[in-house]
C-alpha positions as CSV (number, residue, x, y, z in Angstrom):
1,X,78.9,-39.0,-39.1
2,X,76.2,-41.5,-38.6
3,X,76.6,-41.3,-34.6
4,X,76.4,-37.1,-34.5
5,X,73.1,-37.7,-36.7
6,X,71.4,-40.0,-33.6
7,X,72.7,-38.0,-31.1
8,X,71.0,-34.3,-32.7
9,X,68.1,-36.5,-33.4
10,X,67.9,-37.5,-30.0
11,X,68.7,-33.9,-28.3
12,X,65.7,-33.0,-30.3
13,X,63.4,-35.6,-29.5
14,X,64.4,-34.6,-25.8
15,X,63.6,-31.7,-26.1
16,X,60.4,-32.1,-27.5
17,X,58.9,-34.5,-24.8
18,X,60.3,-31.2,-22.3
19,X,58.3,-28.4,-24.4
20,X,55.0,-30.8,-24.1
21,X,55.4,-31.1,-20.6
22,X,55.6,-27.9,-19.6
23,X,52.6,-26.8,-22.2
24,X,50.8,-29.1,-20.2
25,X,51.3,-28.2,-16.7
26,X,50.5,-24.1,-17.9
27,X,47.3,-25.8,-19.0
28,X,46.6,-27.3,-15.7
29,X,47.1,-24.6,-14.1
30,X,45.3,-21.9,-16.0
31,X,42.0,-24.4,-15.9
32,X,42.5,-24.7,-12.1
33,X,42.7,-20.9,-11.2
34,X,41.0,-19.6,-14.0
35,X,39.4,-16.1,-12.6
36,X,36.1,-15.2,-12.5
37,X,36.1,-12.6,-15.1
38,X,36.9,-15.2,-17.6
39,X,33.8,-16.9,-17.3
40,X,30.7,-16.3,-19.2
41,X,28.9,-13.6,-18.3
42,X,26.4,-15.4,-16.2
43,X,24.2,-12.4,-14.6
44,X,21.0,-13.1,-16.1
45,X,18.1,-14.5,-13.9
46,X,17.9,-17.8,-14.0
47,X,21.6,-18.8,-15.0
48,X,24.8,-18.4,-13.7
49,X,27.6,-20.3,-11.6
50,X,26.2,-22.8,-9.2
51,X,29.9,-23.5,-7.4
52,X,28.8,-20.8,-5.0
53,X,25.8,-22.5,-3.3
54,X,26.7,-25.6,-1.2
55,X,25.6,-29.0,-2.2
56,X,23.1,-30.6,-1.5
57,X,25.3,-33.8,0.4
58,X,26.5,-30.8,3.8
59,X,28.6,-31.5,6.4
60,X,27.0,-30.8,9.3
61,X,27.4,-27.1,10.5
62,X,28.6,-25.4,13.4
63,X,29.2,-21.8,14.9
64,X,32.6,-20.6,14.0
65,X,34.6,-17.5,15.6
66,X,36.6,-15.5,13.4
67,X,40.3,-15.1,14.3
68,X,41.9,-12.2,12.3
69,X,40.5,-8.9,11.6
70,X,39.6,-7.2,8.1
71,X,38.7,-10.9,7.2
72,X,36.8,-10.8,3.6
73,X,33.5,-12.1,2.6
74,X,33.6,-13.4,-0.6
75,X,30.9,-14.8,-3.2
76,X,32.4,-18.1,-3.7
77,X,35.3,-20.3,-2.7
78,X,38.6,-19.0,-3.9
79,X,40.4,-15.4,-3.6
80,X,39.5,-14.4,-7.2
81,X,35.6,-14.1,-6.1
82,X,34.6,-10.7,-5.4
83,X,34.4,-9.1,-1.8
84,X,31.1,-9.0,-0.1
85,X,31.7,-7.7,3.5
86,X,34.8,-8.2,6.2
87,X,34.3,-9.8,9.5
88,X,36.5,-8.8,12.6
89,X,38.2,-10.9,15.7
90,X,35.9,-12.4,18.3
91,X,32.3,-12.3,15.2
92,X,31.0,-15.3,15.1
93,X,29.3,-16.8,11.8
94,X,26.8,-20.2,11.0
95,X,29.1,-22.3,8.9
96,X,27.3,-24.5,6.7
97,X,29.7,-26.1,5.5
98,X,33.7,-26.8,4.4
99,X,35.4,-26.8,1.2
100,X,39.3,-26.7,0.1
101,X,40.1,-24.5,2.6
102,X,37.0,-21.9,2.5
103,X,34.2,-22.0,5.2
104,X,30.2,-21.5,3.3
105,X,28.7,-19.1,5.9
106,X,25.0,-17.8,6.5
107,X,25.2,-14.4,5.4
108,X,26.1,-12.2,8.3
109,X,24.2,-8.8,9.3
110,X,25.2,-6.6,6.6
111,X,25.4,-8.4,3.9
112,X,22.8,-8.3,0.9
113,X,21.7,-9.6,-2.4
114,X,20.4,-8.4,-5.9
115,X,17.4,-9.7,-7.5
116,X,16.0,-8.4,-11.0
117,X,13.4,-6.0,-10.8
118,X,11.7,-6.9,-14.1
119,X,11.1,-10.6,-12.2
120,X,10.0,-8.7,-8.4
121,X,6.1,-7.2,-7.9
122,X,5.9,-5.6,-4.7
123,X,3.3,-6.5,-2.2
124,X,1.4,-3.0,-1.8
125,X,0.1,-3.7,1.9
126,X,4.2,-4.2,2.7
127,X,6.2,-2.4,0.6
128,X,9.4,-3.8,1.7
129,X,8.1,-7.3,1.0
130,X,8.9,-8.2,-2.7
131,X,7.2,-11.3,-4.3
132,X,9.0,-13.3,-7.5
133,X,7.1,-13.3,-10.9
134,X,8.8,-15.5,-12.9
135,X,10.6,-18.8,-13.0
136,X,14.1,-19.6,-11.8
137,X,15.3,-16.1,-11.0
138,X,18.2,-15.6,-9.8
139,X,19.6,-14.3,-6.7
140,X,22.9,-12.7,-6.8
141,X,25.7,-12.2,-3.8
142,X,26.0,-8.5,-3.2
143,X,28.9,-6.3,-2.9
144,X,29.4,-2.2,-2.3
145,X,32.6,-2.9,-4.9
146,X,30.8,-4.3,-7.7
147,X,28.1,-3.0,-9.7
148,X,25.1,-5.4,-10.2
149,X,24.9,-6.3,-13.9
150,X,28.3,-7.3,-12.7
151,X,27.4,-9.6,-9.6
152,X,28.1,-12.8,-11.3
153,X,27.9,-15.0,-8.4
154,X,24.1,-17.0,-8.3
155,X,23.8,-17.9,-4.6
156,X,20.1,-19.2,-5.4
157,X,17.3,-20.1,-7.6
158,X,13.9,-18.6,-6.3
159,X,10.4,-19.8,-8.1
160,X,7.5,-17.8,-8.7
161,X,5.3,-16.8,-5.8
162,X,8.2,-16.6,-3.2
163,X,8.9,-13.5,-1.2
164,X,12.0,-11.6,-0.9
165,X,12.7,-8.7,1.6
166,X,13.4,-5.5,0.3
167,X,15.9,-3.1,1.5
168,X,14.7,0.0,-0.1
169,X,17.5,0.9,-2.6
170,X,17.3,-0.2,-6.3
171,X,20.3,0.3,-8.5
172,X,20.5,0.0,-12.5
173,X,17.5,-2.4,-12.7
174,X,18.2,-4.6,-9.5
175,X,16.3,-4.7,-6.1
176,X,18.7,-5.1,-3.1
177,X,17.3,-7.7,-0.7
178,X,18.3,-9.4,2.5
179,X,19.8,-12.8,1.1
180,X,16.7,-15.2,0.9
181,X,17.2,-18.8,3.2
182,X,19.7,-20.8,1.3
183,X,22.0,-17.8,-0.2
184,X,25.3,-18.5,1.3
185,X,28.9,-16.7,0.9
186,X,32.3,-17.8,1.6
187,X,35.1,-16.9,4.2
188,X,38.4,-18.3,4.1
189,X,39.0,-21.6,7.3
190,X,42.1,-20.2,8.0
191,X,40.5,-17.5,9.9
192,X,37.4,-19.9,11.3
193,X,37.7,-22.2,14.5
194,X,34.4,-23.6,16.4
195,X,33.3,-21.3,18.7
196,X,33.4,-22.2,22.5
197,X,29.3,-23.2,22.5
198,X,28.6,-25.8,19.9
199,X,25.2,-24.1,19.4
200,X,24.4,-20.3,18.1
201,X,23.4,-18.4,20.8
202,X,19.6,-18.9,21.9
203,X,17.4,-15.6,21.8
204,X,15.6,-14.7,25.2
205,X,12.1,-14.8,25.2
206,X,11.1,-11.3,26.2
207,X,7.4,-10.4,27.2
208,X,8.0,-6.4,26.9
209,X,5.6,-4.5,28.5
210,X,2.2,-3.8,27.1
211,X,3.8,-6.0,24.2
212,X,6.1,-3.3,22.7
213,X,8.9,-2.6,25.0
214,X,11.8,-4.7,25.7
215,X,14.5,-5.2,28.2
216,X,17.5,-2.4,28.6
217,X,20.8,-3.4,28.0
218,X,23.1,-2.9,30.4
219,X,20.8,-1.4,33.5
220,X,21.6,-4.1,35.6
221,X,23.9,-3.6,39.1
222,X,26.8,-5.1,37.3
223,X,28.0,-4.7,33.8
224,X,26.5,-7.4,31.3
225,X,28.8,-9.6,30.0
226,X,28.9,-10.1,25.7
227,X,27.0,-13.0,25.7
228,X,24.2,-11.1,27.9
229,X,24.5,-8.3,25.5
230,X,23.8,-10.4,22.4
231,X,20.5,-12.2,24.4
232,X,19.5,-8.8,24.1
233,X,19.8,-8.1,20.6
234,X,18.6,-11.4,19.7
235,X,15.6,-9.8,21.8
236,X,15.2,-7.1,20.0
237,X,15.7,-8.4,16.9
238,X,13.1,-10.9,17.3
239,X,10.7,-8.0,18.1
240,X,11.0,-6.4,14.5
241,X,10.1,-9.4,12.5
242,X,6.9,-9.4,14.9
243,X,6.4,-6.4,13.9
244,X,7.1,-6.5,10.5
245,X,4.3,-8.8,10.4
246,X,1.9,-6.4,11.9
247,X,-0.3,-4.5,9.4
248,X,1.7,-1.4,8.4
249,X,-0.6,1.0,9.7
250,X,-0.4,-0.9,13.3
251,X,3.5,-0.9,13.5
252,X,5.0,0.7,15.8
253,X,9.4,0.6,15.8
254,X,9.9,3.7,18.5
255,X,10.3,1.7,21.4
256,X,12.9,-1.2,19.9
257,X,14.5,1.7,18.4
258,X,15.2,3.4,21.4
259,X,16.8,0.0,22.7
260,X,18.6,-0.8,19.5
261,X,20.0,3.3,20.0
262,X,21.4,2.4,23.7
263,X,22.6,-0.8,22.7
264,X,24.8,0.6,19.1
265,X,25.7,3.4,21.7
266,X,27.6,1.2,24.2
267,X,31.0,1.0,23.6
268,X,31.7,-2.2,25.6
269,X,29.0,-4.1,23.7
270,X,31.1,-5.3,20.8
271,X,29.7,-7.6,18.0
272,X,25.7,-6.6,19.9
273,X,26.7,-3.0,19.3
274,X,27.7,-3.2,15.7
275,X,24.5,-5.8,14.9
276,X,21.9,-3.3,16.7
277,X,23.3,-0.2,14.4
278,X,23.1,-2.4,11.3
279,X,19.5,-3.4,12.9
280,X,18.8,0.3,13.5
281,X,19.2,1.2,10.4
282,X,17.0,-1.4,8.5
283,X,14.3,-0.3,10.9
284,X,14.6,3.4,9.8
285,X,14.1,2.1,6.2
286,X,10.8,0.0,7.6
287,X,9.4,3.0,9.1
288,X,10.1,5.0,6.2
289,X,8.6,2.7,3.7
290,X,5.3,2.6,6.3
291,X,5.3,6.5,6.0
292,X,5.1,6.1,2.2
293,X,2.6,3.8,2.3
294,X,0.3,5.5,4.9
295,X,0.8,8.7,2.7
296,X,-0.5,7.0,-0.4
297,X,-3.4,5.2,1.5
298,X,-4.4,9.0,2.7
299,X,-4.3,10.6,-1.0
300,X,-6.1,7.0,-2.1
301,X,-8.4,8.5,0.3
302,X,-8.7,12.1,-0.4
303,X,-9.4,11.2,-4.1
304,X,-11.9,8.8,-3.2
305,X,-13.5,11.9,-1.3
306,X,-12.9,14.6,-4.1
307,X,-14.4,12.4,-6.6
308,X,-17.6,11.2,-4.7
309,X,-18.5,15.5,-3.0
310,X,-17.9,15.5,-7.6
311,X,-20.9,13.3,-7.9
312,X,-23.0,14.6,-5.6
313,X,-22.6,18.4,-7.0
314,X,-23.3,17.0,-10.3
315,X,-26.1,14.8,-9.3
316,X,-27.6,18.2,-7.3
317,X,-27.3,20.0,-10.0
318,X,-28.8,17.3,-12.6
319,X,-31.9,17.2,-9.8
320,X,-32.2,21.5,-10.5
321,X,-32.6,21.0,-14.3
322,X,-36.1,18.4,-14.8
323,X,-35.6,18.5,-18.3
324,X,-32.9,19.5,-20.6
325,X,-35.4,19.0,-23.5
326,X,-37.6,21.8,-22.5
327,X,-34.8,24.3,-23.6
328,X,-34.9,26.2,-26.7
329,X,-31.3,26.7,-26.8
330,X,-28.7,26.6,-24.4
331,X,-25.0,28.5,-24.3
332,X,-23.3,31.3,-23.0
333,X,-25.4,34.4,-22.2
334,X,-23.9,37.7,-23.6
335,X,-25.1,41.1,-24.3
336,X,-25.7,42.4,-27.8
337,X,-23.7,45.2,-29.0
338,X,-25.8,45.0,-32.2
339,X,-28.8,45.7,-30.8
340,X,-27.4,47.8,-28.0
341,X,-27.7,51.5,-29.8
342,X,-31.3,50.5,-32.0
343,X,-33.1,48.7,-29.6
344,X,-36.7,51.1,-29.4
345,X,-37.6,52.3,-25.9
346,X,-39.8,50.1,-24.0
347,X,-38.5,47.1,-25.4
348,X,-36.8,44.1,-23.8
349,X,-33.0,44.3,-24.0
350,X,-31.9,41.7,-26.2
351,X,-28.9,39.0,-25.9
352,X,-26.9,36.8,-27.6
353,X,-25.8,33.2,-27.1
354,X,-22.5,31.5,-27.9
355,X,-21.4,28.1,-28.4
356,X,-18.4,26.5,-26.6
357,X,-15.8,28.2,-28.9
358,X,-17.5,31.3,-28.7
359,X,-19.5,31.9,-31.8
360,X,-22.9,33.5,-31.9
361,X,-25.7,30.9,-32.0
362,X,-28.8,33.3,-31.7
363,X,-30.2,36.3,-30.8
364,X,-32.4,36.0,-27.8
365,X,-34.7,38.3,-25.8
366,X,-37.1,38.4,-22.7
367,X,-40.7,38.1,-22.8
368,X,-43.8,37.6,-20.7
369,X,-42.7,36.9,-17.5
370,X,-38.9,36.6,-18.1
371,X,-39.4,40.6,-19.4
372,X,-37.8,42.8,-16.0
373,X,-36.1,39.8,-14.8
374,X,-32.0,40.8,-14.3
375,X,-29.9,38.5,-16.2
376,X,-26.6,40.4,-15.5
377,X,-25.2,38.1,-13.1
378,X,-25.6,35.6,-16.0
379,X,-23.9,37.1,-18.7
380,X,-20.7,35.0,-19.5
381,X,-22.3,32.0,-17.5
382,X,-24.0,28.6,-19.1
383,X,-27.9,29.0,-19.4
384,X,-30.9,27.4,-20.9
385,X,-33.9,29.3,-22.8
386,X,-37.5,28.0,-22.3
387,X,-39.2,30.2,-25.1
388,X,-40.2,29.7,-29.1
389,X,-37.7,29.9,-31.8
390,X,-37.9,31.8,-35.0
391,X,-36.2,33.1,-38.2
392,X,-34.5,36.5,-38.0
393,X,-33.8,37.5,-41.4
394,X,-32.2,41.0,-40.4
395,X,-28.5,38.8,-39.3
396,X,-29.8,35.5,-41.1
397,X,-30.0,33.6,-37.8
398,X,-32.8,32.8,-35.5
399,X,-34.3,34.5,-33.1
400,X,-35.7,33.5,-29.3
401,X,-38.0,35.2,-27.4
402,X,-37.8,33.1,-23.9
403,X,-40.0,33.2,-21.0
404,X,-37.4,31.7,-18.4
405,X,-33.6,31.7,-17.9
406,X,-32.5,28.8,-16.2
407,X,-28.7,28.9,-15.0
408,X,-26.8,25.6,-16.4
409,X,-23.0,26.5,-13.9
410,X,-22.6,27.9,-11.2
């Protein structure tokens, strides 16, 4: 009896130390892969995750070529980070660095970023230059699957006074920007191996003609091999930003957009041809921003105008009148119906004056040299009375006999 008592005792006790174990391992686990979504919500400026921006110790970088097609972008290290682009065979990408099996990548053309608008003022003389207001904002990696008060991965901290490129589209409070220098995303190593040339390739200097042309793709005798191709881009490229930092009135993007059109059009151009449509059509936004801003400098203008030919009429007219004080009364000049029928003959007609809401002020009527004078083409109009005032105890109002009519509006 005493020996089955030890040995249920002991089956228990077995199976105890098993249940433990394999709470412990499920815990493990679920801390290791927890998903994103189960994180606080960090999409706030000035919080969020941090695991997506490299630290600060890097291994030094390299060009890496990507190996498989459809390959994701994602906003941080692991497969549960949400998608932020796709890179094809033969792209190549700026690794910055490596990290349990997931390269940290410049952001390639494409790719973009979300910044609060409540924390962005933009800069009037470039409007698709954006420059931070507050503190520790927060830049967010970008995605066209995810809205962004959900884009929960930070890929940078920006401080007040820094700029930010915009790229003309604003979505439920956010700007989206061109990822600012040091916002990184991820892209798994399995589909990364150094690219033949150590180094990026070099951009060609190009001195375009009268400094805003720039060389054709593809026009020479024999067809231009990728690498030539992407010199030219690089080119081309390079010519926006310069003038991007022209003045807006002064830019001028017809020229590099006819060369960014021939080189998206060329079919053998690969990886040039899908960076110059890209490039094509963040130039279309430039322009269209510069079109904006042109239009409100002109209406800036034309108000300016409007408001000082104002002035001057009402300056001009001021001059006309020397002295308001010199009128007896002034208001709206019209005829009398009272005294229309009983006025004797050989008398002055007589008139009335209104106020601004219409009411009758006074009766008025010509004398001296005023008497003959034809006020029709004032009646309904703004005038002033030079004449003497007095009671008129027939209506109970006063009475003005006025030697000169002055018009007060045109």
């Amino acid at each position: 009896m005493q020996a089955r008592m030890k040995s249920t005792r002991r089956a228990t006790y077995i199976a105890f130390r098993r249940c433990l174990l394999v709470t412990l391992v499920v815990i493990a686990v679920s801390s290791a892969g927890r998903p994103v979504w189960a994180q606080p919500d960090v999409n706030v400026p000035g919080t969020g995750m941090q695991g997506t921006q490299p630290t600060p110790a890097m291994a030094a970088g390299f060009v890496g070529e990507i190996t498989g097609n459809d390959v994701f972008i994602r906003s941080g290290p692991a497969t549960n980070y949400y998608q932020c682009g796709k890179l094809y065979k033969g792209d190549t990408v700026q690794v910055v660095q490596t990290q349990d099996g997931w390269s940290c990548i410049v952001p390639p053309p494409g790719c973009f970023s979300w910044i609060a608008m409540q924390y962005v003022s933009i800069n009037l003389s470039n409007p698709t230059m954006g420059i931070v207001t507050g503190d520790n904002v927060g830049v967010y990696a970008g995605s066209d699957f995810v809205q962004p008060m959900y884009s929960s991965s930070k890929q940078v901290t920006l401080k007040r006074g820094q700029t930010v490129r915009l790229l003309n589209e604003e979505k439920d409070e956010y700007y989206k920007i061109a990822p600012p220098q040091g916002a990184y995303l991820w892209v798994s190593s399995q589909y990364v191996e150094p690219a033949q040339s150590a180094q990026e390739p070099t951009p060609v200097e190009v001195e375009p003609a009268q400094g805003t042309s720039a060389p054709t793709p593809g026009t020479s005798t024999s067809p231009a091999s990728e690498s030539e191709l992407l010199d030219a881009y690089y080119a081309l490229s390079k010519l926006v930003k310069e003038e991007q930092q022209k003045p807006t009135a002064d830019q001028n993007y017809a020229p590099i957009k006819e060369q960014l059109a021939k080189l998206a059009a060329n079919q053998a151009a690969g990886r040039a041809a899908r960076y110059a449509e890209f490039t094509l059509a963040q130039v279309e936004r430039y322009e269209l921003a510069g079109i904006v801003a042109k239009e409100i400098a002109l209406q800036k203008k034309e108000l300016a105008n409007i408001t000082d030919k104002i002035d001057e009429a009402r300056a001009a007219r001021l001059a006309q009148i020397e002295n308001m004080g010199r009128f007896a009364v002034i208001g709206k000049l019209e005829s009398s119906s009272l005294y229309a029928s009983t006025t004797p003959a050989g008398q002055a007609q007589r008139y009335r004056i209104l106020d601004g809401s219409d009411k009758t002020i006074c009766y008025v009527s010509p004398t001296g040299p005023a008497v003959g004078k034809d006020v029709s083409k004032l009646i309904g109009k703004k005038v002033g009375l030079v004449g003497d005032i007095r009671p008129h105890p027939a209506t109970g109002r006063a009475f003005v006999e006025f030697t000169d009519i002055v018009p007060l509006e045109e």
